[in-house]
C-alpha positions as CSV (number, residue, x, y, z in Angstrom):
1,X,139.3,120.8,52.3
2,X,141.0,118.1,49.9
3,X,141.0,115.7,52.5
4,X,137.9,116.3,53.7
5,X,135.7,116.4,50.7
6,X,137.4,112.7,50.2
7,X,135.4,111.4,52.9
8,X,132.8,113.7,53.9
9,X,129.2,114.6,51.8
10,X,128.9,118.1,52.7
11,X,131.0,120.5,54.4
12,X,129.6,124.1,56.0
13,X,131.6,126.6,56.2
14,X,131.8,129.1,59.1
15,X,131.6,132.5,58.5
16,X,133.4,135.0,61.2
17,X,131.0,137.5,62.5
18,X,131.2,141.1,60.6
19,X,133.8,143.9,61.2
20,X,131.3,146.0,63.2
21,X,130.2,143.1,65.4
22,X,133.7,141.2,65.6
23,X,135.9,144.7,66.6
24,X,132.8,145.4,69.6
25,X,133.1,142.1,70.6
26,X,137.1,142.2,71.1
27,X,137.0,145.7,72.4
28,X,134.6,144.0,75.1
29,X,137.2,141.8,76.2
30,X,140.0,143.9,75.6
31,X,139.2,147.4,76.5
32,X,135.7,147.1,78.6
33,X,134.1,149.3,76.2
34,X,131.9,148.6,72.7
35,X,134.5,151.0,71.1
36,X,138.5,151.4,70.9
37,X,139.1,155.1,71.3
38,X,141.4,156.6,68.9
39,X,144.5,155.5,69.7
40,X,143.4,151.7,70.0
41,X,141.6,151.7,66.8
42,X,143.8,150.7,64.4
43,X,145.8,147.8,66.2
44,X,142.0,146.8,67.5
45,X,141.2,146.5,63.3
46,X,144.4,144.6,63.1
47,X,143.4,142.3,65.4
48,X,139.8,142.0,64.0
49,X,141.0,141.5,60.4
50,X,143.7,138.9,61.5
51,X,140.7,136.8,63.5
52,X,138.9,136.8,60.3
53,X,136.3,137.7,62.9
54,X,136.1,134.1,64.9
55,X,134.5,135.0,68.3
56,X,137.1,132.6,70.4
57,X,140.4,134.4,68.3
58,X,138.8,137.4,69.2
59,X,138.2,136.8,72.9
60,X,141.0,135.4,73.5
61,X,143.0,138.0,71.8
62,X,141.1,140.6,73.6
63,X,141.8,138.8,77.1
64,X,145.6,138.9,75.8
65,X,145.7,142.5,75.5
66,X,143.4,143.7,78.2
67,X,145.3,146.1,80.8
68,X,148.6,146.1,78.0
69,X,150.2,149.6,77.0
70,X,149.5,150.6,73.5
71,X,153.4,150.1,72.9
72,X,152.6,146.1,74.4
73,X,149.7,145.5,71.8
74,X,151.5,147.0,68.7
75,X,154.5,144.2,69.5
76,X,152.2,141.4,70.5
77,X,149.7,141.9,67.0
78,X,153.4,141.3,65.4
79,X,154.3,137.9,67.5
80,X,150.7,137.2,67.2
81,X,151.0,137.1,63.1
82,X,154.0,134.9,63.8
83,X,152.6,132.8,66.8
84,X,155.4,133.1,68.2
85,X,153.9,134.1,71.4
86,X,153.8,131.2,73.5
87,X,151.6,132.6,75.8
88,X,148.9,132.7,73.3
89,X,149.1,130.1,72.0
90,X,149.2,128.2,75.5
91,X,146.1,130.0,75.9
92,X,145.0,128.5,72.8
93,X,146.3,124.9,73.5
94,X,144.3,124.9,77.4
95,X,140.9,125.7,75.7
96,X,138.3,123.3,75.6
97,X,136.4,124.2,72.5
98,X,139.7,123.5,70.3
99,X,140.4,120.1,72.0
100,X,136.6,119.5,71.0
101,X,136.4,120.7,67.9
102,X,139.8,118.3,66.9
103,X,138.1,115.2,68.4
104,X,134.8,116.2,66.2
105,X,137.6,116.4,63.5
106,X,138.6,112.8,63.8
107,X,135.4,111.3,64.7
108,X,133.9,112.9,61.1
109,X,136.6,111.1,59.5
110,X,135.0,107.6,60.1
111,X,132.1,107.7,62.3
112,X,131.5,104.0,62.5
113,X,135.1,102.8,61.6
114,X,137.1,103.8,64.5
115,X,140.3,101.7,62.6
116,X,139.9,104.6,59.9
117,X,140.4,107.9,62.4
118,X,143.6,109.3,62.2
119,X,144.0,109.3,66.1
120,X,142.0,107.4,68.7
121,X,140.9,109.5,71.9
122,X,139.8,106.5,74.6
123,X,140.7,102.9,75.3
124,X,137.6,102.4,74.4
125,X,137.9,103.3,70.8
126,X,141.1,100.9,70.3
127,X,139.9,97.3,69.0
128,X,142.6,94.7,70.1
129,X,142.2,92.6,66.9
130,X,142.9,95.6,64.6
131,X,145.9,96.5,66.7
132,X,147.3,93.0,65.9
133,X,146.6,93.0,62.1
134,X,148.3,96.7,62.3
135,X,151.1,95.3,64.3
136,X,151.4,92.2,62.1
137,X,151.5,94.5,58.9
138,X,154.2,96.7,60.3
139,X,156.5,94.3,61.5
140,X,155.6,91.7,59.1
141,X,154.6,88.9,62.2
């Protein structure tokens, strides 16, 4: 938030969906059913609290677990708090949205300054002269 209130007016900040809504949406994905039955319901309110109720954590978290042995989800909520679950997160890493959302990321840091983004995404966004004055600052040319 630091950073971006240095170079961006306003901010918005998204709100996960509620308990009620954000555990039927992951037992949807992860159990078939708007409800966990007893024994799933309180790794499935792990799982909703630790999403802070963000529908992508949530469905892909449910899509995890889907089919997994109680036993299976009770380990994976504790690799999961760790991300130490590569699987996850390669899950996480292939998805679209994400690879979207970071590009929005950069481009809000200078919209019409591309030599002010912290990472370029296309050729097109690279200006050879600010290259060579970047060049010619690092290496003193």
């Amino acid at each position: 938030m630091h950073l971006l209130n240095q170079e961006v007016h306003e901010t918005y900040e998204v709100k996960g969906l509620r308990k009620s809504n954000a555990l039927e949406l992951f037992c949807w994905k992860a159990l078939k059913r708007p409800k966990p039955t007893e024994e799933f319901l309180d790794l499935s309110k792990k799982v909703v609290n630790y999403s802070v109720g963000l529908p992508l954590a949530l469905k892909v978290l449910g899509d995890y677990l889907k089919g997994r042995s109680i036993e299976v989800w009770g380990d994976a909520i504790e690799k999961i708090k760790n991300f130490s679950d590569s699987e996850i997160f390669d899950v996480l890493k292939m998805h679209d949205l994400l690879e979207e959302m970071g590009k929005q990321i950069v481009i809000q840091e200078s919209p019409d300054d591309t030599s002010k983004r912290s990472r370029l995404w296309c050729y097109e966004d690279i200006d050879s002269e600010q290259v060579n004055v970047i060049l010619s600052q690092l290496y003193g040319a």
